[in-house]
C-alpha positions in Angstrom: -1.5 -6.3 -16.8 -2.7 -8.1 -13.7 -3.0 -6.5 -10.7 -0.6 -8.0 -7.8 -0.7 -7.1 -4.0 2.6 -7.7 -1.8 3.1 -6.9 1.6 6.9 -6.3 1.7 9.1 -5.6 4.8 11.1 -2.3 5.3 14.5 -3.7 4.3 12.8 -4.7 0.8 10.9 -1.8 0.3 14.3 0.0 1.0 16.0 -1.9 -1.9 12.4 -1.8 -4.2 12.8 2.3 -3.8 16.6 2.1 -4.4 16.1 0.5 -7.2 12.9 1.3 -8.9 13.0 4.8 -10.2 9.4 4.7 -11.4 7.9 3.1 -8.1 5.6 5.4 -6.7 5.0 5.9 -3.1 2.1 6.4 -1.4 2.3 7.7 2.1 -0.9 6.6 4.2 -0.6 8.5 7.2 -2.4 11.9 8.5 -1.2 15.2 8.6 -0.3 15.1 12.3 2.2 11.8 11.7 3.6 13.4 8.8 4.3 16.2 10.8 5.6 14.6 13.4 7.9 12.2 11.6 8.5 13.6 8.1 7.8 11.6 4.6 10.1 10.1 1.8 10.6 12.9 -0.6 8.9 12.4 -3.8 5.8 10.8 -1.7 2.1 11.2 -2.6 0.5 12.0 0.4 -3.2 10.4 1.4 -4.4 11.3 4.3 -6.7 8.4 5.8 -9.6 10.6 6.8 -9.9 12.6 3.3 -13.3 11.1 2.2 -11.8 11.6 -1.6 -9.1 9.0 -0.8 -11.5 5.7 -2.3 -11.8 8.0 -5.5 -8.2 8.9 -5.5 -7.0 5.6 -5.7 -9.2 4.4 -7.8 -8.1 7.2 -10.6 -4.5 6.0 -9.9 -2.3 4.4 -13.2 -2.8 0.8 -13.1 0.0 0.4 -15.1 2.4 1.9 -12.5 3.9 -0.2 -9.6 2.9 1.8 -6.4 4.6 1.3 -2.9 1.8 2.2 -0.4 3.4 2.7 3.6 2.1 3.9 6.7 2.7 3.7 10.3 2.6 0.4 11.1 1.1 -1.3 7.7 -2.3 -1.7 8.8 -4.2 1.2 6.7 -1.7 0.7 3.6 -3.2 -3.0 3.5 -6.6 -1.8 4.3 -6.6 0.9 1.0 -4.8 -1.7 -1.0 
């Protein structure tokens, strides 16, 4: 399986989650934003500053389609 990278916007990402019951998401964000403005249930959370976060994604399932979101897209596209 080749590996693919998109950058969707939030109204397809809505409709990919919607419709996708085996996406998995991937919440980029530290524990302060998280706090601050809550997660999509059902999220793996990873914080940006966990030094284990390379590793982590690397271990993921590569045959899984993965939805990776943040605050404003810039450190889901960096760990991508």
């Amino acid at each position: 399986m080749e590996n693919q990278l998109n950058s969707v916007n939030v109204e397809t990402a809505v409709q990919l989650i919607k419709t996708n019951k085996d996406l998995q998401l991937l919440d980029i964000r530290g524990p302060y934003e998280v706090k601050a403005t809550g997660f999509i249930e059902g999220s793996m959370l990873l914080d940006p500053s966990d030094r284990q976060i390379i590793e982590t994604i690397e271990n993921l399932d590569r045959d899984k389609e993965y939805l990776l979101y943040c605050a404003s897209g810039g450190r889901s596209f960096a760990v991508s």
